[in-house]
VODREN-180338 format. One record per residue (C-alpha): residue in three letters; chain; x, z, y negated. Coordinates in nm, 2 decimals, decimal comma. Layout:
REC/ALA/A/X/Z/Y
...
end
This chain:
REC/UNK/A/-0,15/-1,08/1,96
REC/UNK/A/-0,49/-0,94/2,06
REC/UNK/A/-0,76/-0,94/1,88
REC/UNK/A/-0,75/-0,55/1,79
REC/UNK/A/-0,39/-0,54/1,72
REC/UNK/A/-0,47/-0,82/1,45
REC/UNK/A/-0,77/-0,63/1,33
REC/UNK/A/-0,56/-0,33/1,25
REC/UNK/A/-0,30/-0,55/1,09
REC/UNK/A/-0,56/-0,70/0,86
REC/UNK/A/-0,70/-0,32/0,76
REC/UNK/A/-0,41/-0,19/0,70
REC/UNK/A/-0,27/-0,50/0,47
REC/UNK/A/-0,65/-0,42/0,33
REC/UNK/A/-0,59/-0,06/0,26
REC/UNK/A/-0,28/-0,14/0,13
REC/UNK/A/-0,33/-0,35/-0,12
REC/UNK/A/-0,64/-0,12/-0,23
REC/UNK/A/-0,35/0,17/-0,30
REC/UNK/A/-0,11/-0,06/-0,52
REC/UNK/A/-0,44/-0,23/-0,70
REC/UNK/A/-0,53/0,20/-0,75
REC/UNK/A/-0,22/0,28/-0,89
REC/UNK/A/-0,20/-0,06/-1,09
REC/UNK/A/-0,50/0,01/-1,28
REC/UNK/A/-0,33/0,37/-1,39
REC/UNK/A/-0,20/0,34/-1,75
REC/UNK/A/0,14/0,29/-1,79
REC/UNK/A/0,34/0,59/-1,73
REC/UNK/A/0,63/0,76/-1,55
REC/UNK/A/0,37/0,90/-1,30
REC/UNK/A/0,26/0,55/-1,19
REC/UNK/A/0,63/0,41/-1,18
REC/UNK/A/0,67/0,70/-0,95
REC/UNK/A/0,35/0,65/-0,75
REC/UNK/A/0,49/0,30/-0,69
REC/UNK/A/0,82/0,41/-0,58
REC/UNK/A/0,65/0,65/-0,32
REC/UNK/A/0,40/0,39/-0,21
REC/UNK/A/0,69/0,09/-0,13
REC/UNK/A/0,88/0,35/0,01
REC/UNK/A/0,68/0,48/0,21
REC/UNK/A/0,57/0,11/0,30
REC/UNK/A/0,87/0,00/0,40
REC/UNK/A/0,96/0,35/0,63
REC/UNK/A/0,68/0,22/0,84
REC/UNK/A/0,87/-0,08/0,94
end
């Protein structure tokens, strides 16, 4: 793995877990269950 691709992993594991820690600190509500459910699925289309 070069060095670049690894820096790129570790930004976007980073700015991931920035987006789940922003939709975390919402209040409890149907809108964050369904940011979450975007968010893992959009996550896991990536892959």
């Amino acid at each position: 793995m070069s060095f670049a691709q690894f820096r790129a992993d570790v930004k976007r594991a980073r700015s991931r877990r920035r987006i789940y820690a922003r939709i975390n600190a919402l209040p409890d509500s149907t809108v964050r269950e369904e940011l979450l459910a975007i968010a893992q699925r959009h996550e896991f289309s990536e892959r």
